[in-house]
Backbone bond lengths (Angstrom), bond angles and torsions (degrees), N, CA, C in turn:
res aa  C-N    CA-C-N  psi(-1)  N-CA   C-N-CA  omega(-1)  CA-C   N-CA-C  phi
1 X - - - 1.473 - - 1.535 109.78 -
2 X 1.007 105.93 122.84 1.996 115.19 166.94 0.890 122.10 -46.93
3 X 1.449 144.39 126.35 1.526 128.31 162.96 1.519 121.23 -81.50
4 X 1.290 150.39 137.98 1.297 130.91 169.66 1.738 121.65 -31.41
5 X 1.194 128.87 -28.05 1.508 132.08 -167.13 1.699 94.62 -77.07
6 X 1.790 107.93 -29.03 1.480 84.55 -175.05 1.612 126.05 -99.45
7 X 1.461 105.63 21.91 1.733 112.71 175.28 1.395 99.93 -90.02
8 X 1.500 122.14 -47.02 1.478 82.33 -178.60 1.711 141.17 -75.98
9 X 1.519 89.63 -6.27 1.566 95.70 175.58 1.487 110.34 -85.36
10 X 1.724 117.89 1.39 1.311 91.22 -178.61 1.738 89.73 -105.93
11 X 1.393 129.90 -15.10 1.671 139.64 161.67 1.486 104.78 -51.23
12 X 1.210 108.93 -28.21 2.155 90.48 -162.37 1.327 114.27 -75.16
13 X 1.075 99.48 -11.19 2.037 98.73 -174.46 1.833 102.02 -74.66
14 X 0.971 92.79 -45.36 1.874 118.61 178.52 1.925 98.17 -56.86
15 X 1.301 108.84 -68.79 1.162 111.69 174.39 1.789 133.79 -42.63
16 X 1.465 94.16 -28.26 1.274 102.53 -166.65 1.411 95.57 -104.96
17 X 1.356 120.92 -20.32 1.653 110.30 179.86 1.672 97.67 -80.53
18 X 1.260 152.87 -52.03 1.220 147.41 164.98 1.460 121.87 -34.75
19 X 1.230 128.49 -38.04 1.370 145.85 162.07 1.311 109.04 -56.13
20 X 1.726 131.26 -58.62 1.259 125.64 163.61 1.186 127.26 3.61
21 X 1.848 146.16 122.12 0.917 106.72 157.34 1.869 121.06 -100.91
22 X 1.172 111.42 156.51 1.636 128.65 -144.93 1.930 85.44 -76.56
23 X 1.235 124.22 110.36 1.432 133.94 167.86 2.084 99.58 -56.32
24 X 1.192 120.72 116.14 1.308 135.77 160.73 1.242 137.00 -125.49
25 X 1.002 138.12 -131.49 1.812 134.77 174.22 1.818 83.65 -125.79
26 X 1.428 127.99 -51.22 1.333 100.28 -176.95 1.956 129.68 -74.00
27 X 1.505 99.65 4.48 1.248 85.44 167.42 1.689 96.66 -103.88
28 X 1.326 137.15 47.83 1.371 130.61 162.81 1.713 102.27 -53.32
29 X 1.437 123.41 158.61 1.209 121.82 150.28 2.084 93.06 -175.19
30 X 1.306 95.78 168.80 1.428 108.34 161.84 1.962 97.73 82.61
31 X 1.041 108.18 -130.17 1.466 112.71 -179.14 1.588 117.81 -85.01
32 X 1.422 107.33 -21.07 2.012 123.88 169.56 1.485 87.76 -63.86
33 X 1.509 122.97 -40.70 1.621 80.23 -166.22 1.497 111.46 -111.62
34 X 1.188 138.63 -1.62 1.208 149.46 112.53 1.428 104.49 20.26
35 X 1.771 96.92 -85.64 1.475 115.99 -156.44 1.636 102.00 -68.50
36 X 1.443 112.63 -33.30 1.173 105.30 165.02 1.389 149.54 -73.09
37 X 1.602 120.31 -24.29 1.318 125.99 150.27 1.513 126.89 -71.34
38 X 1.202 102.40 -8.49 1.621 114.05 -178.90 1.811 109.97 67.07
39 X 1.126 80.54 29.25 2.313 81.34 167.28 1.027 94.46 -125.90
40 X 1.397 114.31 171.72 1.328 138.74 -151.56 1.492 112.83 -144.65
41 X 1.578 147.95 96.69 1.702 126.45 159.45 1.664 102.53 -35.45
42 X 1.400 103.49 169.56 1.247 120.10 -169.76 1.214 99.34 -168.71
43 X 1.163 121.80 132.37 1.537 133.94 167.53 1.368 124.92 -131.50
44 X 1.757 103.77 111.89 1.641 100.91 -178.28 1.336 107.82 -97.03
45 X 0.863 153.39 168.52 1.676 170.00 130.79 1.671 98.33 -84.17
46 X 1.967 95.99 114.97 1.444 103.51 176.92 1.464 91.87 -115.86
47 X 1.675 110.59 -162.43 1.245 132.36 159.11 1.765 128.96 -65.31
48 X 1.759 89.50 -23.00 1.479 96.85 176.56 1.429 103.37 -102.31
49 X 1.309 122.75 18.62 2.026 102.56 -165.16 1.317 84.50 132.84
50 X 1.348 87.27 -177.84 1.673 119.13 -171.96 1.736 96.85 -113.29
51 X 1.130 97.53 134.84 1.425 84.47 177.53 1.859 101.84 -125.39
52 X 1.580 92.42 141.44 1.753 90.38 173.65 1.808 104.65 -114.02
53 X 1.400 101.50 149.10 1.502 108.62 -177.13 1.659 109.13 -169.57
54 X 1.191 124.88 -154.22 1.484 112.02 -154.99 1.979 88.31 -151.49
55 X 1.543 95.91 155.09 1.215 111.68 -168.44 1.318 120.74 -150.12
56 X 1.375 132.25 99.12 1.693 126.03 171.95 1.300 114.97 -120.82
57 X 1.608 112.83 164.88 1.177 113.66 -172.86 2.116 99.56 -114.10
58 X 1.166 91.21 162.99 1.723 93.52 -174.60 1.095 89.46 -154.53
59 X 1.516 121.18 174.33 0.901 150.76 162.64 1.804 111.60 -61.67
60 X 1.273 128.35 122.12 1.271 123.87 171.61 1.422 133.01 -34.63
61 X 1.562 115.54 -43.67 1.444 135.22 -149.34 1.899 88.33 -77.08
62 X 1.512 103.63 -37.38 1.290 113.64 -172.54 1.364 124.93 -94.41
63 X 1.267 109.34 16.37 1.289 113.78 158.17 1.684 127.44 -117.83
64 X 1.185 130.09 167.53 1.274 127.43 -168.85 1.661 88.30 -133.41
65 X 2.172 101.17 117.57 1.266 110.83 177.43 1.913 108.48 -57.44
66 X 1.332 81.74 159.97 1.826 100.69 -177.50 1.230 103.86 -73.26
67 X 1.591 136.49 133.40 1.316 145.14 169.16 1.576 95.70 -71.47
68 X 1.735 88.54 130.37 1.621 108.63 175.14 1.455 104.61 -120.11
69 X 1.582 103.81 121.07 1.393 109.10 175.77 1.849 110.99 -67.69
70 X 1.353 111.92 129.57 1.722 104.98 174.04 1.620 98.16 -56.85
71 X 1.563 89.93 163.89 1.465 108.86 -172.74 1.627 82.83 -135.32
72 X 1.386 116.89 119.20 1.429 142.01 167.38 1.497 111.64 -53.79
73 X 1.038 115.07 -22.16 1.626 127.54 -167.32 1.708 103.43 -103.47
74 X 1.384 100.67 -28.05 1.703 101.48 -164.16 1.611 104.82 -59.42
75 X 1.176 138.21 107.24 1.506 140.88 160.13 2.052 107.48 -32.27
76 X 1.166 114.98 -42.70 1.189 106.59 175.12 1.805 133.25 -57.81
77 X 1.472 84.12 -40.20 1.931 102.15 169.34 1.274 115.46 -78.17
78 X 1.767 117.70 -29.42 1.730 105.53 -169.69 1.406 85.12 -76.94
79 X 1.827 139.02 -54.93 1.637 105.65 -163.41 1.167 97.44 -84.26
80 X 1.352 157.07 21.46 1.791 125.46 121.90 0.947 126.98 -43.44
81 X 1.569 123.00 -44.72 1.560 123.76 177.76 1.575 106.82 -85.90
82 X 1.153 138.22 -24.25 1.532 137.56 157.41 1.405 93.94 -35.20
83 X 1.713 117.08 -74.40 1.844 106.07 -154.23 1.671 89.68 -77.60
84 X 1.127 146.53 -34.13 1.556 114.81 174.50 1.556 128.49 -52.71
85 X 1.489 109.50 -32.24 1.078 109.10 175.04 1.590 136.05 -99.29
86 X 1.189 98.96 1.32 1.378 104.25 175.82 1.999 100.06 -115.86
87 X 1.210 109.11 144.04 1.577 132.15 -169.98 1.954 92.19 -80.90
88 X 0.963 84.09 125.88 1.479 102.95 -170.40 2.264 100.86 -101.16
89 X 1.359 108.26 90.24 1.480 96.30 -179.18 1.278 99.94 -95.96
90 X 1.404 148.73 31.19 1.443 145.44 156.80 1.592 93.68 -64.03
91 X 1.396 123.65 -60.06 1.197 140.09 -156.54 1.907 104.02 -59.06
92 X 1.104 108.71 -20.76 1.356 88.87 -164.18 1.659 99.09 -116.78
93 X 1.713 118.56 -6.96 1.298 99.48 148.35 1.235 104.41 -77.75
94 X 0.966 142.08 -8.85 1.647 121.83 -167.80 1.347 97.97 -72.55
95 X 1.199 121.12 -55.08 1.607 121.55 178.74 1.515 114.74 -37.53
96 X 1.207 130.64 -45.83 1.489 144.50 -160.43 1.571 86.82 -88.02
97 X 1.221 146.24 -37.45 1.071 136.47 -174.42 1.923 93.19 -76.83
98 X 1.209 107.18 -77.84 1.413 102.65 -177.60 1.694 113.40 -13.44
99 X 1.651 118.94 -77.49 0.794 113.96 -173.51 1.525 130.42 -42.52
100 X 0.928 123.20 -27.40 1.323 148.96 -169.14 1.717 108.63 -74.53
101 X 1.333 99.47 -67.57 1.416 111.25 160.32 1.694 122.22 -50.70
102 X 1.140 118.98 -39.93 1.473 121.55 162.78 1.376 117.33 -79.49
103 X 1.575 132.86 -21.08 1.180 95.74 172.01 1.854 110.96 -87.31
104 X 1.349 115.82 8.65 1.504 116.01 -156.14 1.873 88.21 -97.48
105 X 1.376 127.24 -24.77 1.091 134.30 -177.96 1.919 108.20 -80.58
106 X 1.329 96.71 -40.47 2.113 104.95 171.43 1.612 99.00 -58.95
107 X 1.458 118.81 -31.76 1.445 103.53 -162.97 1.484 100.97 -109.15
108 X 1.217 109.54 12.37 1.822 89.73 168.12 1.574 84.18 -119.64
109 X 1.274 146.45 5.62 1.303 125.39 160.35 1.615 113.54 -91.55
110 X 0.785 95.95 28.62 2.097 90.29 -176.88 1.637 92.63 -108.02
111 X 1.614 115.09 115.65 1.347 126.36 166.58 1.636 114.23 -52.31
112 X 1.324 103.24 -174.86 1.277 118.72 -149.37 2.041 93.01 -73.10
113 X 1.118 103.41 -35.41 1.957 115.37 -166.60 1.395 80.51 -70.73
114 X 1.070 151.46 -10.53 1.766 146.55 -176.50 1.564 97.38 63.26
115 X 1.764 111.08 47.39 1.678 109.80 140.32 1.311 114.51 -117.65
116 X 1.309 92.88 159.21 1.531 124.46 175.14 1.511 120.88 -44.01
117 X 1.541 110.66 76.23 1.721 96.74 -176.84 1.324 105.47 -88.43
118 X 1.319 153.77 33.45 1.129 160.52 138.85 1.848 107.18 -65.08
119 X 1.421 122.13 -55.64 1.202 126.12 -138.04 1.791 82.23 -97.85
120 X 1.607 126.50 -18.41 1.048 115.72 178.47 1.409 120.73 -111.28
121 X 1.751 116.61 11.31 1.107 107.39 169.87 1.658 101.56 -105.17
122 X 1.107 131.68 -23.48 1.451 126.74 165.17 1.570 133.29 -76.34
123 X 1.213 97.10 138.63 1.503 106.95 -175.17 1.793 117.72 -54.61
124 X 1.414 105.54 164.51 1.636 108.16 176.74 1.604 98.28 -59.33
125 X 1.107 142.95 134.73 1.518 130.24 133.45 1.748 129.37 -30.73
126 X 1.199 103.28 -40.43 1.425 131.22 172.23 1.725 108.41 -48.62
127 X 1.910 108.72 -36.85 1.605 110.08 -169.45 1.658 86.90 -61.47
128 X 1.346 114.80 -43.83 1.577 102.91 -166.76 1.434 132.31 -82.75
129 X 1.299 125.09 6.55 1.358 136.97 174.33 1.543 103.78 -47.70
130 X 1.539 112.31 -39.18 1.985 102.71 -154.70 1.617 86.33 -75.42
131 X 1.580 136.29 -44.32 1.349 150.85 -162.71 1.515 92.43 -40.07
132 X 1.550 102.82 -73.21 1.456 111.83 -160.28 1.473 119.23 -53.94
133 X 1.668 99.06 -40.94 1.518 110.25 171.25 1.426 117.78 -50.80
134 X 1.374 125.24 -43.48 1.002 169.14 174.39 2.132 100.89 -39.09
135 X 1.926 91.25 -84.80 1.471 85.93 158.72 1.455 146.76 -55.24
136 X 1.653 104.13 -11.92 1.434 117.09 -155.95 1.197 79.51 -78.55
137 X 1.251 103.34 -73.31 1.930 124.79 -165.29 1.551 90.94 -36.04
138 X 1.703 134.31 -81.39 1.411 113.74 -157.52 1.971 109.07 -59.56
139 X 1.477 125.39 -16.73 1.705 100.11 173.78 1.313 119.92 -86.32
140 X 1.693 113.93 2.44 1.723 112.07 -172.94 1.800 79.00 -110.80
141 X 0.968 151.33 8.26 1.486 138.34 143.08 1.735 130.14 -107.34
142 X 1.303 92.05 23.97 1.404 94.13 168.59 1.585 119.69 -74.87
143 X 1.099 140.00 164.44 1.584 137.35 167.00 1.320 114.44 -98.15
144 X 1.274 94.87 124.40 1.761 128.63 -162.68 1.985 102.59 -119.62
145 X 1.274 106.09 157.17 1.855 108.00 -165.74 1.757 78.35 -92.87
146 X 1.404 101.05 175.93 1.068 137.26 156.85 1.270 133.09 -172.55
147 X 1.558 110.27 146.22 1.619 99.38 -148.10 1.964 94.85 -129.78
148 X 1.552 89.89 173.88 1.459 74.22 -178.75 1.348 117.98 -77.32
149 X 0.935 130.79 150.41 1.904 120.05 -159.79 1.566 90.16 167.45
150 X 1.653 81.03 161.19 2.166 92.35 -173.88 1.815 85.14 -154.74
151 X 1.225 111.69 116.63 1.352 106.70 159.31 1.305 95.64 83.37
152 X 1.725 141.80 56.51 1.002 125.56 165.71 1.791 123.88 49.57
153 X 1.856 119.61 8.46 0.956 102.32 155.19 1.466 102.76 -111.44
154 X 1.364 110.71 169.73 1.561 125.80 149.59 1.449 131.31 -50.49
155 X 1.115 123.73 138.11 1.504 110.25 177.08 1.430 91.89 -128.19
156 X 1.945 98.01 117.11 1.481 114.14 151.15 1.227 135.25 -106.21
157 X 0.837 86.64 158.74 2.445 101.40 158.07 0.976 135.62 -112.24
158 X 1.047 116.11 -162.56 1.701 114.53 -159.79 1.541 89.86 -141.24
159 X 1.438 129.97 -55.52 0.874 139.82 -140.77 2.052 108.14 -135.73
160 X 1.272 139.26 131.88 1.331 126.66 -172.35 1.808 96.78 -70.31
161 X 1.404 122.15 -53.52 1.238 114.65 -178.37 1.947 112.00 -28.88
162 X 1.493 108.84 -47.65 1.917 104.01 -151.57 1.765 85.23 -89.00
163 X 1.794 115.28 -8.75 1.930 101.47 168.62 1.611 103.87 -87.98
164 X 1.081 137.94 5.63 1.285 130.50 165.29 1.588 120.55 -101.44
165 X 1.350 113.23 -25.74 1.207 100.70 146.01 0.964 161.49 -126.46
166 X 1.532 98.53 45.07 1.507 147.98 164.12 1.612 89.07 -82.83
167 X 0.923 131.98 -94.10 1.146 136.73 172.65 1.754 125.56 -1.81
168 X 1.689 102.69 -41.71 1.543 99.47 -150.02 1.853 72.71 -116.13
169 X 1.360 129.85 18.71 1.794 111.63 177.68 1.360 93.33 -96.33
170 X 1.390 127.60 -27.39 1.177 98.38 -171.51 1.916 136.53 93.62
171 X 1.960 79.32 -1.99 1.310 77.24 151.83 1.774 146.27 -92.96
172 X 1.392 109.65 -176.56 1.535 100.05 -166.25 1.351 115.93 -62.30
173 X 1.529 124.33 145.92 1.606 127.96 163.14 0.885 103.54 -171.81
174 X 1.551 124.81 -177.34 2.024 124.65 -163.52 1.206 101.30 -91.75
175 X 1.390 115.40 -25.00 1.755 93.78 -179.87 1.812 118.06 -77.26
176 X 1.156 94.80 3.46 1.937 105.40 175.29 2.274 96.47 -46.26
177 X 1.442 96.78 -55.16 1.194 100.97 -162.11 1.162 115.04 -68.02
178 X 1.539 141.76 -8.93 1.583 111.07 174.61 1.568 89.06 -95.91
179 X 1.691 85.69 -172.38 1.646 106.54 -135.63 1.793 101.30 -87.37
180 X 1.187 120.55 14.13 1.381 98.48 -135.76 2.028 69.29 -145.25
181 X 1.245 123.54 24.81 1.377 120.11 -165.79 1.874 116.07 -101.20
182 X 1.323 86.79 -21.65 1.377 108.57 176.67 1.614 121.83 -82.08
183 X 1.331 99.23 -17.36 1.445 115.26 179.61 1.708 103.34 -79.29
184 X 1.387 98.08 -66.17 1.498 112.12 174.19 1.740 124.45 -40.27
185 X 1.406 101.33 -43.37 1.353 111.23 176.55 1.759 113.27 -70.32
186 X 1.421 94.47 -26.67 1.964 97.69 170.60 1.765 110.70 -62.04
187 X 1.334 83.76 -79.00 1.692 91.81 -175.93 1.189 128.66 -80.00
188 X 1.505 136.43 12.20 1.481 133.28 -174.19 1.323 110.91 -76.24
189 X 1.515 148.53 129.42 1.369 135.14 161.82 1.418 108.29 -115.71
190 X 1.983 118.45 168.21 1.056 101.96 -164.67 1.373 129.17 -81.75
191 X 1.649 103.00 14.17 1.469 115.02 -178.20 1.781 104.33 -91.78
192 X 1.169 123.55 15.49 1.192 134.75 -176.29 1.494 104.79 -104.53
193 X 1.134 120.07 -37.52 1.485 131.57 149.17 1.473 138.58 -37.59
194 X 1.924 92.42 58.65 1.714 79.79 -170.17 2.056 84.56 -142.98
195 X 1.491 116.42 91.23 1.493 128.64 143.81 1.848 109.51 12.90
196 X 1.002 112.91 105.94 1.506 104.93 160.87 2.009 118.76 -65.45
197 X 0.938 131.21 134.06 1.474 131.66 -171.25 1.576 81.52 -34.68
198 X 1.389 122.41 -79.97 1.597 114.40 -161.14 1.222 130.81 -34.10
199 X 2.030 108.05 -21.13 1.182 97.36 -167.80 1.993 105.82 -115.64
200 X 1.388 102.44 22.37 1.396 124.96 148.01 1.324 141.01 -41.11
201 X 1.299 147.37 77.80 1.340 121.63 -129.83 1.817 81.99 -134.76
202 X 1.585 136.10 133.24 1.269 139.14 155.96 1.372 107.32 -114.61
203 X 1.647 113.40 91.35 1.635 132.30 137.44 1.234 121.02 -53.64
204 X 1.161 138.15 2.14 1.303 123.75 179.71 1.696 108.20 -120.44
205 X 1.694 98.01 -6.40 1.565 90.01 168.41 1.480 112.46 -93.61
206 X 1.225 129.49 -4.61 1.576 135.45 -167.60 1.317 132.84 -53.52
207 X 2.054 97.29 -43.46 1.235 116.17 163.70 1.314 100.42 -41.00
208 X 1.281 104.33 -104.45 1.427 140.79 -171.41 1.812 110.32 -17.40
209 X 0.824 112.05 -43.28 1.932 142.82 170.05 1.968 94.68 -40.21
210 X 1.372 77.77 -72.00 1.902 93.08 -177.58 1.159 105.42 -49.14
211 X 1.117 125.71 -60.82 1.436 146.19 -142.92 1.913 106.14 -72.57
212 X 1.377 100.77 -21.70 1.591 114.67 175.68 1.455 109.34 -79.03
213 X 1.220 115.05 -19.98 1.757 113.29 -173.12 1.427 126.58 109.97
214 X 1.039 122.56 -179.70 1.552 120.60 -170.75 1.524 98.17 -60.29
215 X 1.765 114.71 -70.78 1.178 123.67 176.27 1.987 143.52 -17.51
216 X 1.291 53.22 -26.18 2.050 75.35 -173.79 1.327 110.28 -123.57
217 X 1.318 140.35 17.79 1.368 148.78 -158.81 1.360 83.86 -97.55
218 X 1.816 112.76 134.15 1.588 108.68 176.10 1.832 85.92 -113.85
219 X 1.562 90.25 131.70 1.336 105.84 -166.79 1.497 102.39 -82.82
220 X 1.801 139.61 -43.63 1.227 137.06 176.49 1.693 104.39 -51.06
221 X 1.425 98.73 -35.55 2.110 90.12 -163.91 1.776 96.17 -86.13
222 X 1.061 113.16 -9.31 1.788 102.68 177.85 1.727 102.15 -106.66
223 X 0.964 151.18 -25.19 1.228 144.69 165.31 1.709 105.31 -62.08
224 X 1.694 115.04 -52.70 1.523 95.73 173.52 1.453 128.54 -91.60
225 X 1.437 122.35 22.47 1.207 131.69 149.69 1.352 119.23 -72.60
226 X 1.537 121.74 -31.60 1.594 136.64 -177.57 1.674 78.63 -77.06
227 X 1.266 139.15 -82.85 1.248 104.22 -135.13 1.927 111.50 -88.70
228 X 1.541 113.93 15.69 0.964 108.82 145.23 1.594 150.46 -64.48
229 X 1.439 83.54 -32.37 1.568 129.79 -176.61 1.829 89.42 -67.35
230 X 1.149 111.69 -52.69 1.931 102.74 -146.36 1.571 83.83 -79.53
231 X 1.682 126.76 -47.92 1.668 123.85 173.66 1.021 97.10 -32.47
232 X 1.602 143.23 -88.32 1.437 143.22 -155.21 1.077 91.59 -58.58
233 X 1.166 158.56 -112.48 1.598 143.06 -146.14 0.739 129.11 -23.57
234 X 1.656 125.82 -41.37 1.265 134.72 -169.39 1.763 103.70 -91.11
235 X 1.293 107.97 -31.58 1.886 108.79 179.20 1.594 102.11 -80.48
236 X 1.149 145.84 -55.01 0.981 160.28 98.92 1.526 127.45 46.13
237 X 1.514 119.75 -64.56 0.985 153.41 152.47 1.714 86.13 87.14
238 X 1.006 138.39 76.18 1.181 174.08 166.06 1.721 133.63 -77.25
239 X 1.557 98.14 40.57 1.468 114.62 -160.70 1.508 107.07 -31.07
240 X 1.330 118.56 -55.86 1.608 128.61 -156.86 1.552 104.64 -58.44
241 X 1.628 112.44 -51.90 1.123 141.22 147.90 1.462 119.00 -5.86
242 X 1.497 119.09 -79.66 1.148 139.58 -146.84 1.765 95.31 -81.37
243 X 1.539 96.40 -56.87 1.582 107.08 -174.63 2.171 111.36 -51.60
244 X 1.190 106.22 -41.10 1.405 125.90 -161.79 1.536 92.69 -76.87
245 X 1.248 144.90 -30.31 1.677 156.08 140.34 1.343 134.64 -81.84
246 X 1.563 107.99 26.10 1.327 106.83 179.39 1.232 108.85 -102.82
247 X 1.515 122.56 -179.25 1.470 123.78 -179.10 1.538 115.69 -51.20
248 X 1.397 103.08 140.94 1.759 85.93 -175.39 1.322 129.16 102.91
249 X 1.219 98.19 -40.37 1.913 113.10 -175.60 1.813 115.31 -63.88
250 X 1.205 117.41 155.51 1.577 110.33 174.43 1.813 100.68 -56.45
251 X 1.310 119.63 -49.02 1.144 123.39 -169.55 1.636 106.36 -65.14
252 X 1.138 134.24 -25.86 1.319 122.64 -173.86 1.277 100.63 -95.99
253 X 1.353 150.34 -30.03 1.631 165.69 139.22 1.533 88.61 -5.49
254 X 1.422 100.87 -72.28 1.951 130.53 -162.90 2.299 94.56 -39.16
255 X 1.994 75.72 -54.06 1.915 63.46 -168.99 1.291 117.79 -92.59
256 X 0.862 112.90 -1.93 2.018 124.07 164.17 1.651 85.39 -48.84
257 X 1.296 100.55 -88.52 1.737 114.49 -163.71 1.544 98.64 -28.68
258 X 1.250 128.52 -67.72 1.484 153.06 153.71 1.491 108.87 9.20
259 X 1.495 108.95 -77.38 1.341 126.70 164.79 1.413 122.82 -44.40
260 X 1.560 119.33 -48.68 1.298 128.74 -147.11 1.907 82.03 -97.85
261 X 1.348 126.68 -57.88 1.410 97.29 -177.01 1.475 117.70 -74.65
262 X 1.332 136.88 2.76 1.652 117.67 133.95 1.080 149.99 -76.10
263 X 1.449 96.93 1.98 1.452 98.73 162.76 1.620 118.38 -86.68
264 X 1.495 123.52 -19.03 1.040 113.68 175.07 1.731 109.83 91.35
265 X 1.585 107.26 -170.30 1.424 125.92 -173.48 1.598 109.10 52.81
266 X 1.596 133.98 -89.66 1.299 118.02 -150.48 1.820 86.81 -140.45
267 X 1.274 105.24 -37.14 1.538 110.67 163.15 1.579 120.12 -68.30
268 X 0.720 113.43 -19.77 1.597 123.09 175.75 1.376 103.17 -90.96
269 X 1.525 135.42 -19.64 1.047 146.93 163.46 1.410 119.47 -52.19
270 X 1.811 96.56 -63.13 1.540 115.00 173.14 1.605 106.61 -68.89
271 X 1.213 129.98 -46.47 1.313 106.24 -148.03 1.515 85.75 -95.71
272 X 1.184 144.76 36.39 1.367 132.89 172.82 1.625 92.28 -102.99
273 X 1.321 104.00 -37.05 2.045 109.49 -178.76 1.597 111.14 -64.61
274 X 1.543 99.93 -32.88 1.405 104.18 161.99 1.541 143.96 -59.20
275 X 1.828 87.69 -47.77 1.298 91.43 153.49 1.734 145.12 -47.79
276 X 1.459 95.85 -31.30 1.702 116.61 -172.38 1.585 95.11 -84.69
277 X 1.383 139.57 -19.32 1.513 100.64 164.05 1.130 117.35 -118.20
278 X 1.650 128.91 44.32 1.411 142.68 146.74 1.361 109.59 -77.49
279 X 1.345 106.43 127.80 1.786 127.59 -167.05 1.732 85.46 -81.59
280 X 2.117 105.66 119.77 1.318 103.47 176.23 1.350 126.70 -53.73
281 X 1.909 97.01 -35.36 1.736 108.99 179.39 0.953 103.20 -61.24
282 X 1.572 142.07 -82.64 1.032 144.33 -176.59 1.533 121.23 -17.47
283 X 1.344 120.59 -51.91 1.360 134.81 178.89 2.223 103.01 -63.45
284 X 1.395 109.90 -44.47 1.237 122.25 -174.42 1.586 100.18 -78.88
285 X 1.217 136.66 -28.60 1.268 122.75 -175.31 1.891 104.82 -91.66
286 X 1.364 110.10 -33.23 1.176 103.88 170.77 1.468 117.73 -57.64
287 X 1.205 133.69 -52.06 1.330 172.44 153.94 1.990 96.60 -18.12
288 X 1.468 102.90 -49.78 1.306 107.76 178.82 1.469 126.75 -82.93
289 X 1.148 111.17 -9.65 1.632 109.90 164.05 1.277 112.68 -105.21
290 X 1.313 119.14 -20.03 1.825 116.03 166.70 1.619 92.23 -52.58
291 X 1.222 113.53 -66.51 1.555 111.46 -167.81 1.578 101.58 -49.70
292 X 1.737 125.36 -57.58 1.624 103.00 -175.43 1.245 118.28 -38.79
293 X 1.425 113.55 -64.48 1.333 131.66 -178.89 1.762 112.68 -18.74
294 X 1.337 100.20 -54.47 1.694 110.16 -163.53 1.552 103.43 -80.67
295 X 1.368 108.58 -28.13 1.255 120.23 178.57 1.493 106.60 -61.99
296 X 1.375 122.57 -57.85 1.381 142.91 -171.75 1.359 95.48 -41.97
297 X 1.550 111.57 -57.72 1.658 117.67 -166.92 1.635 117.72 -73.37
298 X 0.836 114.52 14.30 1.893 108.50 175.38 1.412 97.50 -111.82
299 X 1.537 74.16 154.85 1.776 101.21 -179.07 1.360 105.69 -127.36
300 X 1.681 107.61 94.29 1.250 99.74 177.30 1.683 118.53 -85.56
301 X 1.600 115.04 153.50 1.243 115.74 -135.99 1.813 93.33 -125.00
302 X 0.960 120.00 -16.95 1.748 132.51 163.07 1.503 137.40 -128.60
């Protein structure tokens, strides 16, 4: 005969497997679903606040750049509209010269039989059409950031609660368009809202960083400020931005060196010597209008 004490110990195994809850794609949350929509939290630290907002990378072809309102003031747009609007006649002697110059080059290349050794030592133009196609196609599919933003600004927060329901209203911004946004906007909560260290970013200590000297320069917090910096420019569309960190620039020199003395061994050797004759000001004042700049562009939203 059974006693009552022994049904539920022989029920609890039963009990507790029904209770379970069933692992699926709709209970994703935390970094599972993260990894699965392919966005990212992100947290910058500016001059105005910390701002939290969201960040993925895609494929180019599949994204549609962010509308940037002109800025009347921007020096970059008035001489765009300077050379649209003013008639440029350099350009059209240049043409008359060109021609001129090419036909005087057809007639001293024609051999002695009076043919064309120009037209038979060069290739079709035509061999290179597939090349170019070729290059076009791999730079309009490279992977490019995109952030949440509408109109060339940023959209921040203050708080993960007011980015989730920012998130779930449904209003307009660029990350509406990849495919995987509608998912995210179902299940995200604001306890899902928590920055991986990597994707931590302090802009507002950078100045100040520089401004201490070679010695004291923290090389992890200024290398991932640069490549926060070049994402927002480039998502952004962030002319001043983009140009002031492009190849070449004192500032991109700065994080070459940057890079190369954390890595150590013999390059860490060199680029630490490198480091020592970059002017700190120089590096800190450049450093300080990338930051206005980025600053300028958010739209904080709480």
């Amino acid at each position: 005969m059974t006693s009552q004490s022994d049904e539920p110990e022989a029920s609890a195994p039963v009990a507790a497997q029904s209770t379970a809850p069933a692992k699926s794609d709709d209970g994703l949350s935390g970094r599972e679903l993260w990894d699965s929509v392919g966005v990212e939290p992100v947290e910058i630290a500016l001059p105005g606040g910390v701002a939290l907002t969201l960040r993925a990378y895609r494929q180019a072809s599949t994204l549609t750049p962010t509308e940037v309102e002109v800025d009347e003031d921007d020096p970059f747009e008035a001489r765009k509209r300077r050379a649209q609007s003013e008639p440029d006649d350099d350009d059209e002697e240049e043409v008359i010269v060109d021609e001129e110059f090419q036909a005087l080059l057809a007639e001293g290349e024609k051999d002695e039989d009076g043919k064309d050794a120009k037209a038979a030592d060069e290739p079709d133009p035509a061999d290179f059409d597939d090349e170019e196609d070729e290059a076009a196609a791999e730079a309009e599919d490279e992977e490019v950031p995109a952030f949440l933003s509408h109109k060339g600004r940023l959209i921040a927060f203050k708080t993960p609660e007011s980015l989730v329901s920012f998130i779930r209203s449904g209003a307009p911004h660029d990350l509406a368009q990849i495919d995987s946004w509608g998912t995210l906007a179902d299940r995200v909560q604001s306890t899902d809202i928590d920055p991986l260290p990597e994707n931590r970013y302090e802009l507002d200590l950078v100045v100040e960083n520089l401004r201490g000297g070679h010695d004291t320069w923290d090389l992890p917090l200024l290398i991932a400020a640069g490549e926060v910096a070049r994402d927002l420019g480039h998502a952004l569309r962030l002319k001043p931005v983009i140009l002031a960190l492009s190849p070449g620039s004192p500032l991109d020199d700065l994080d070459e060196s940057l890079r190369a003395a954390e890595n150590g061994g013999m390059g860490g050797f060199f680029g630490r010597r490198r480091l020592k004759k970059i002017g700190a000001q120089q590096a800190s004042l450049g450093w300080r209008s990338v930051i206005g700049k980025i600053s300028a562009a958010v739209d904080w939203r709480d």
